[in-house]
C-alpha positions as a Markdown table, in Angstrom:
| # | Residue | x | y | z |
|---|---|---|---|---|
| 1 | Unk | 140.6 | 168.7 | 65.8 |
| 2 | Unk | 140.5 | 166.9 | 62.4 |
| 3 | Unk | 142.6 | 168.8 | 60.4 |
| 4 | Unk | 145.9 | 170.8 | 60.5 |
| 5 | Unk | 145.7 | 174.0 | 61.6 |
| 6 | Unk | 146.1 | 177.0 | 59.5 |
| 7 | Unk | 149.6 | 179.0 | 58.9 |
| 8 | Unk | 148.2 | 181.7 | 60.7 |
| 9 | Unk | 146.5 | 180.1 | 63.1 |
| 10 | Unk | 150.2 | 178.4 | 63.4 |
| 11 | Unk | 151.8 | 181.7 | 63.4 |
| 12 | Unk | 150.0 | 183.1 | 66.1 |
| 13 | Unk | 150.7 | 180.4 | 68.4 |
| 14 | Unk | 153.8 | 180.5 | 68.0 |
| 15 | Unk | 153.8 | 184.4 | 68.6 |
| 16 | Unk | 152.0 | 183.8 | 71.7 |
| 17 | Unk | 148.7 | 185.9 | 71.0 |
| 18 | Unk | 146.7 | 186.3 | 73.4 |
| 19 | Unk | 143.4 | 186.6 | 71.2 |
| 20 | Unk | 143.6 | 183.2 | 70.5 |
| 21 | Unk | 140.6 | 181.5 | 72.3 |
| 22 | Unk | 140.9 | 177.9 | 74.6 |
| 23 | Unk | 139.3 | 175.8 | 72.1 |
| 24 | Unk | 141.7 | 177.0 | 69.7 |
| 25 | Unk | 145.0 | 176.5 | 72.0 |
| 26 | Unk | 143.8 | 173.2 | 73.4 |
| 27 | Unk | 143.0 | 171.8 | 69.5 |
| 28 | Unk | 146.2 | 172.9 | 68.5 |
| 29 | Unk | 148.1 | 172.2 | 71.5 |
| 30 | Unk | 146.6 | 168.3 | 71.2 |
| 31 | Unk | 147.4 | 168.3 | 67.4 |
| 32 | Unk | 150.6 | 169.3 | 67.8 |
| 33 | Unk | 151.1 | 166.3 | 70.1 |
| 34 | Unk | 150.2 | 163.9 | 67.6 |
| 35 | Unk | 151.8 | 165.7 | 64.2 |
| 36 | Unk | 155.2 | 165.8 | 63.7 |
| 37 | Unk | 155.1 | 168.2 | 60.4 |
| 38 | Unk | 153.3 | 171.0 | 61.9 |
| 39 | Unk | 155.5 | 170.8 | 65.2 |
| 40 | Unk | 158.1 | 171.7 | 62.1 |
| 41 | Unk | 156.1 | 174.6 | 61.0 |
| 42 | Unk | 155.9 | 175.7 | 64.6 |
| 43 | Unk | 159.6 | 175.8 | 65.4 |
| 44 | Unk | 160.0 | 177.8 | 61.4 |
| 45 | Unk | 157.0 | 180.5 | 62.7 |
| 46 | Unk | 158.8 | 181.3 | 66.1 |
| 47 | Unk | 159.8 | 184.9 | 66.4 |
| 48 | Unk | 163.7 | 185.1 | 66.2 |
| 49 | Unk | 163.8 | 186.6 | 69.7 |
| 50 | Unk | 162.5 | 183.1 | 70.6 |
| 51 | Unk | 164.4 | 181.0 | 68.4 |
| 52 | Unk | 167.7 | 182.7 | 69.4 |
| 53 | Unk | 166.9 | 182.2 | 73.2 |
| 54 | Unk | 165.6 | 178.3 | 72.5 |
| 55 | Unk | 168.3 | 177.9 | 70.8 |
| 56 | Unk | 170.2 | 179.2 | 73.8 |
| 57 | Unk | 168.7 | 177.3 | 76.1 |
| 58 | Unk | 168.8 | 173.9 | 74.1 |
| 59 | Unk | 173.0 | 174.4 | 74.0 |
| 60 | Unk | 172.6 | 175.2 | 77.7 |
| 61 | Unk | 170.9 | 171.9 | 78.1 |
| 62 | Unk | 172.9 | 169.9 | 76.1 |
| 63 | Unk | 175.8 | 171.2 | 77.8 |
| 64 | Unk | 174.9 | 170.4 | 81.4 |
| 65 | Unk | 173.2 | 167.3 | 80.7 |
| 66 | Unk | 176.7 | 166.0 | 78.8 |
| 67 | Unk | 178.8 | 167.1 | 82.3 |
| 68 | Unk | 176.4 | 165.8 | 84.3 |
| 69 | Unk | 175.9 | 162.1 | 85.8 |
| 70 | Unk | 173.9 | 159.9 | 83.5 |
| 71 | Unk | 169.9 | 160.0 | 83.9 |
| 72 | Unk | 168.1 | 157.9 | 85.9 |
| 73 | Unk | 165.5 | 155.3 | 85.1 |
| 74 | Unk | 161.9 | 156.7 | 84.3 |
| 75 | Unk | 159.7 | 156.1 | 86.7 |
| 76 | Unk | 156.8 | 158.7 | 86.1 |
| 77 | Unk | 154.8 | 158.4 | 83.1 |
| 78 | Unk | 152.4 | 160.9 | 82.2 |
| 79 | Unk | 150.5 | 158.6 | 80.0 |
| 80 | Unk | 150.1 | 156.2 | 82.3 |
| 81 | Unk | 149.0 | 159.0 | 85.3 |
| 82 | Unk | 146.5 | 160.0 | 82.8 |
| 83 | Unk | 144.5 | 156.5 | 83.3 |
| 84 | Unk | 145.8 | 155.8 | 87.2 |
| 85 | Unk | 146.3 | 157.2 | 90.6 |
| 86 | Unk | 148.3 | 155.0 | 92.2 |
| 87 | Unk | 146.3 | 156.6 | 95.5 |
| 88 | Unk | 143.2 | 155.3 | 94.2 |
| 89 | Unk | 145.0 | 151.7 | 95.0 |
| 90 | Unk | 143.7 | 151.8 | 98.8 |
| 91 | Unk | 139.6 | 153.4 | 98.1 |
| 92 | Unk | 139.3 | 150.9 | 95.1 |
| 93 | Unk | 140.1 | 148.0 | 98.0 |
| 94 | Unk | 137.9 | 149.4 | 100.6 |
| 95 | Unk | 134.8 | 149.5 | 98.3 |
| 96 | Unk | 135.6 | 146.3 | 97.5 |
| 97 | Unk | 135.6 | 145.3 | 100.9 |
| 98 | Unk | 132.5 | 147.3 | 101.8 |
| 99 | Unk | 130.3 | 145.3 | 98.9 |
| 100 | Unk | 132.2 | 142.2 | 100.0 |
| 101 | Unk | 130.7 | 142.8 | 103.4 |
| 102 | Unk | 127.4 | 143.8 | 102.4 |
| 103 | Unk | 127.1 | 140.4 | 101.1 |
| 104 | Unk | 128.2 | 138.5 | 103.9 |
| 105 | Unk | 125.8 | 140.5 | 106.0 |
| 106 | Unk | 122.8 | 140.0 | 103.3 |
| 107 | Unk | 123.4 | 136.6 | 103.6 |
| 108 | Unk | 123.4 | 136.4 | 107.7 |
| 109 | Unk | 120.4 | 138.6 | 107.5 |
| 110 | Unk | 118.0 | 138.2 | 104.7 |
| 111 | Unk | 115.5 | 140.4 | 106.0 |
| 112 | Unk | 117.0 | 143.1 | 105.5 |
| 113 | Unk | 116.5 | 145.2 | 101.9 |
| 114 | Unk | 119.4 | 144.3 | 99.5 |
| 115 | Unk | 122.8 | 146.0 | 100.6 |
| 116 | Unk | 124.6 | 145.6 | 97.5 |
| 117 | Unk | 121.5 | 148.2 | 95.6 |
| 118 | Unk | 122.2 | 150.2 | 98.4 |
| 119 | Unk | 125.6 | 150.5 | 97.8 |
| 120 | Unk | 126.3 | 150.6 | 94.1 |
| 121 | Unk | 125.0 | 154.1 | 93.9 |
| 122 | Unk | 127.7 | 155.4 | 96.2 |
| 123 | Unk | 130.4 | 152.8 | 95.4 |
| 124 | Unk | 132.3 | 154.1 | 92.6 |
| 125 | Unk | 132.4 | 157.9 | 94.3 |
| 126 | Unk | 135.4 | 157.8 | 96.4 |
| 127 | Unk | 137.4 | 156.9 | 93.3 |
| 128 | Unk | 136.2 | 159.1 | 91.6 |
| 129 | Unk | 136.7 | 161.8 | 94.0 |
| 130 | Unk | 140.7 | 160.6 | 94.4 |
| 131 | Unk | 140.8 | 160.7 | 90.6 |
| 132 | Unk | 140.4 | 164.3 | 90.4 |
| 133 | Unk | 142.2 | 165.5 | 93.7 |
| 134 | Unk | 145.0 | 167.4 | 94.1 |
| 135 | Unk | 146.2 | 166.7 | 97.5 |
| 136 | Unk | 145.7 | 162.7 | 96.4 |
| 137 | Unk | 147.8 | 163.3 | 93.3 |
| 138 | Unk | 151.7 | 164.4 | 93.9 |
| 139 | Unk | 152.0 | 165.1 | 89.9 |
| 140 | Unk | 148.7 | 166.8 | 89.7 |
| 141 | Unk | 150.4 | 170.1 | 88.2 |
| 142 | Unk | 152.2 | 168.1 | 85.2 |
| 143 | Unk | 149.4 | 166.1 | 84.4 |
| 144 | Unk | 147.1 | 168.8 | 84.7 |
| 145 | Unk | 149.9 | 171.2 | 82.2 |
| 146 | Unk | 149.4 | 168.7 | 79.4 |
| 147 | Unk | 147.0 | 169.4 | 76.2 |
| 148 | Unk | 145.5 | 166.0 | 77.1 |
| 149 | Unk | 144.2 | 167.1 | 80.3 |
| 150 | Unk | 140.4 | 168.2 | 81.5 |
| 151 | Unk | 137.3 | 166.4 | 81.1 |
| 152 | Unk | 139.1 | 163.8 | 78.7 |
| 153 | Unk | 141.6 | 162.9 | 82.0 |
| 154 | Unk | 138.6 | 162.6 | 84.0 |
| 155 | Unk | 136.9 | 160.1 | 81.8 |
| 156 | Unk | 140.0 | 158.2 | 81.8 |
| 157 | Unk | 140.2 | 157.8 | 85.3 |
| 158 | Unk | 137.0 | 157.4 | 86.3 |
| 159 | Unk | 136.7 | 154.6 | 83.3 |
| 160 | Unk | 139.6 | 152.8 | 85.6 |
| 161 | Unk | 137.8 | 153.5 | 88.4 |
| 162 | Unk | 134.6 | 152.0 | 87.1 |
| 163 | Unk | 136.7 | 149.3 | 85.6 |
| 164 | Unk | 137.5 | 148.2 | 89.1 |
| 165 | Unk | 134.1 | 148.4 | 90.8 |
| 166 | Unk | 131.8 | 146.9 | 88.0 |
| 167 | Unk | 133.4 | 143.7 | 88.3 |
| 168 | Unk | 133.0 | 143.3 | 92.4 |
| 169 | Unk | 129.8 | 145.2 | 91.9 |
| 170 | Unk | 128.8 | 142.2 | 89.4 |
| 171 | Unk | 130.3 | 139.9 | 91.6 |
| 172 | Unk | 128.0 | 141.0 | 94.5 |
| 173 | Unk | 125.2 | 141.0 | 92.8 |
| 174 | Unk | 125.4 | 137.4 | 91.4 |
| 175 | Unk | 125.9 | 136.0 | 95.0 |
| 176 | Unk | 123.1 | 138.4 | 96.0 |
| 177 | Unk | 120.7 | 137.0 | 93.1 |
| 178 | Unk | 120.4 | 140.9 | 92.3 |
| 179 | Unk | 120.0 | 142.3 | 88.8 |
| 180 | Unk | 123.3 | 143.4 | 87.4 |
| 181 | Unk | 121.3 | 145.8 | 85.6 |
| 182 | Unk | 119.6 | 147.5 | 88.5 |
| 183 | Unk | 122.8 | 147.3 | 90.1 |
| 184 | Unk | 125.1 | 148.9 | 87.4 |
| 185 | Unk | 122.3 | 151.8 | 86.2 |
| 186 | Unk | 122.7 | 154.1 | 89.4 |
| 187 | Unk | 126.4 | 153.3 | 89.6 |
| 188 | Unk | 127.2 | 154.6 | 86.2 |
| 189 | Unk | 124.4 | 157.1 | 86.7 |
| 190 | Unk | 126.4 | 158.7 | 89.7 |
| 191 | Unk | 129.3 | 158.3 | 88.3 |
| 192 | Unk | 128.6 | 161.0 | 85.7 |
| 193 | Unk | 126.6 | 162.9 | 88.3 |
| 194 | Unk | 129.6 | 163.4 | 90.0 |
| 195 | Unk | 131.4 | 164.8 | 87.0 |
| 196 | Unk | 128.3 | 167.3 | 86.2 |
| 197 | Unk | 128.0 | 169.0 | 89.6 |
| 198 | Unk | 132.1 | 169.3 | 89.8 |
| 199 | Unk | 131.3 | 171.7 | 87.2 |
| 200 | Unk | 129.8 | 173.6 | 89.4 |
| 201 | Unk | 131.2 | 172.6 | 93.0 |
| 202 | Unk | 134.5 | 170.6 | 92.6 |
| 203 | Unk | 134.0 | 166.8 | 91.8 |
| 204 | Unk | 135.4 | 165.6 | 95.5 |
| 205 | Unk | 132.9 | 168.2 | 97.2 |
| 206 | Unk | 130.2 | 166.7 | 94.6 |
| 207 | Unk | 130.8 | 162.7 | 95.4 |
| 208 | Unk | 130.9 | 163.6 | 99.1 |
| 209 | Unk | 127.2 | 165.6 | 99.1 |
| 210 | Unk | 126.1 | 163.0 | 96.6 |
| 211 | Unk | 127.2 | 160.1 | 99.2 |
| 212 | Unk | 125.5 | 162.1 | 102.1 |
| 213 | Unk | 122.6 | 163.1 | 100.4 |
| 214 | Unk | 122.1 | 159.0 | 99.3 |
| 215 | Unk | 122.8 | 158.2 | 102.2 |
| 216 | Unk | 120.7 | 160.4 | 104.6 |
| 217 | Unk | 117.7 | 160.3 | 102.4 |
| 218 | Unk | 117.6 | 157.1 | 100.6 |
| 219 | Unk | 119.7 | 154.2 | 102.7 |
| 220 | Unk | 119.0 | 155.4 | 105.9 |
| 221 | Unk | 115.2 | 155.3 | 105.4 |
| 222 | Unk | 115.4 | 151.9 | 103.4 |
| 223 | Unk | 117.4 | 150.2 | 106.7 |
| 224 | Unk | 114.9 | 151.6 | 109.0 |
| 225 | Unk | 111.8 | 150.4 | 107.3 |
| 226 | Unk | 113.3 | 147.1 | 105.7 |
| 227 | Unk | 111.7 | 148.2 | 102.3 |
| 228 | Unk | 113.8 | 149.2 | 99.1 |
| 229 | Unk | 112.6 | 152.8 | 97.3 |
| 230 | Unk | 110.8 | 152.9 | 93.9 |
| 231 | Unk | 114.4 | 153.7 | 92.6 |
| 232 | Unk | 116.3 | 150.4 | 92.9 |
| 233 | Unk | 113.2 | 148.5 | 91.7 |
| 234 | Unk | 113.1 | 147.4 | 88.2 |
| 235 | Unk | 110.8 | 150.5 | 86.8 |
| 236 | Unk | 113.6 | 152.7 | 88.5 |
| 237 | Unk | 116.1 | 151.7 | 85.4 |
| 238 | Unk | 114.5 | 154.1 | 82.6 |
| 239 | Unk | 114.7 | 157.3 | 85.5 |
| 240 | Unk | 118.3 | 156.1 | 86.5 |
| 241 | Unk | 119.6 | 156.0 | 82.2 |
| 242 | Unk | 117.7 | 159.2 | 81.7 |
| 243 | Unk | 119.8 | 160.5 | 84.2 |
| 244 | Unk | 122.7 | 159.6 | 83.1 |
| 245 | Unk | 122.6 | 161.2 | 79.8 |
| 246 | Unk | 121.6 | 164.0 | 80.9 |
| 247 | Unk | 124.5 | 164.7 | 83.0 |
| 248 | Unk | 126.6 | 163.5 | 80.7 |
| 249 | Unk | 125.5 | 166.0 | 78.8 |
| 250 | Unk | 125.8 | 168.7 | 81.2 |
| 251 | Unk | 129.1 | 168.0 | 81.2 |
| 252 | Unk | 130.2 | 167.7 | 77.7 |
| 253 | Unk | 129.2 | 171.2 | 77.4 |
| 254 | Unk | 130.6 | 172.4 | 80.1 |
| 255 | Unk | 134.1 | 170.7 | 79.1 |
| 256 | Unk | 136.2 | 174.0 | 79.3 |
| 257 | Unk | 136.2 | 174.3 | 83.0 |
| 258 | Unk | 137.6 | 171.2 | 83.8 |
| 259 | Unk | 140.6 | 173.0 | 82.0 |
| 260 | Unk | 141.3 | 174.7 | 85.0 |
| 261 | Unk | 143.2 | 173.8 | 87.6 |
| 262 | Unk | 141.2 | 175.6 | 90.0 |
| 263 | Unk | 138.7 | 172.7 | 89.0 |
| 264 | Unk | 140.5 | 170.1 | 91.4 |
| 265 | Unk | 139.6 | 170.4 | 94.6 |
């Protein structure tokens, strides 16, 4: 939202109607993070019923919190959840390990097609798949409660995620004498594949049926016949950035749903 939200749009906020639409909610709900002068005009456009009984409930607070012992140190930050399960701590390390492996065992077999293209399809999905989890994240619900949360919280963490795997996947690929290019294109395009089809299915159920499906169809096949597909040759780069965008797309439009929390899975 560029702008400040109307009075009445104010008003009826802060009167709680129910014909306001998402959009609407979330763009004044993230505004209202960032502007002090119209969290003002909010508290002024409460109904009095409301302002008697926050009022109330501040004196309640204030009251409770002065008898009470003195708080203890922070150690949840909400910001800070927003970029970073701490869960995703022990996938990041095994991918690493897995690409660190693939290298080892390219080197002690060079005939065999190259492990780390095999790989950086599938290698950023299981942090991706933590990232939006609810049974990986114990403060799922408060993240998920703020205005700040959705698509946008996704992004975030899945931009940590790839923050963490480009690097080893770059790595790998140098000691491999492997394109970085050919190795980053279907990582990143997989990535956001992952993010389209949770739309539809859940992003954990989608990195795990992507991961199968790469795996049955594409690895498997390229082990057993020592010969890489069409797809992590050179000429494969255009298909794998056209598909990128276009789930990136997919998703940007379908923004809204990752609003839900039904969308963790």
């Amino acid at each position: 939202m560029t702008g400040h939200p109307s009075p009445s749009v104010i008003s009826r906020y802060a009167g709680g109607d129910l014909d306001l639409d998402e959009a609407t909610l979330w763009s004044v709900e993230v505004h209202l993070e960032e502007c002090a002068d119209c969290r003002a005009r909010l508290a002024g456009s409460a109904p009095g019923d409301v302002a008697a009984l926050l009022e109330r409930v501040s004196a309640g607070v204030e009251l409770q919190v002065a008898a009470g012992p003195a708080p203890a140190r922070r150690r949840w930050s909400a910001r800070r959840h927003r970029w970073l399960v701490w869960r995703l701590v022990p996938w990041l390390t095994m991918t690493a390990t897995v690409l660190g492996c693939a290298v080892l065992l390219q080197a002690l077999r060079p005939s065999l097609p190259s492990l780390v293209l095999l790989l950086a399809p599938i290698a950023p999905l299981p942090g991706v798949a933590v990232a939006w989890s609810r049974g990986s994240d114990p403060a799922w619900e408060l993240v998920a409660s703020t205005p700040a949360a959705g698509l946008s919280l996704l992004l975030r963490r899945a931009a940590a995620v790839l923050a963490v795997i480009v690097p080893v996947l770059g790595l790998a690929s140098n000691r491999t004498g492997v394109s970085l290019a050919l190795a980053l294109s279907p990582c990143l395009a997989f990535t956001t594949m992952a993010i389209a089809l949770g739309v539809v299915v859940g992003v954990r159920r989608a990195a795990i049926g992507l991961a199968a499906a790469w795996g049955l169809v594409v690895a498997l096949p390229a082990l057993l016949t020592a010969d890489l597909p069409v797809l992590l040759r050179p000429g494969g780069i255009a298909v794998w950035v056209l598909v990128t965008v276009a789930s990136a797309g997919f998703a940007v439009t379908r923004a809204d749903r990752f609003r839900r929390l039904s969308s963790r899975n």
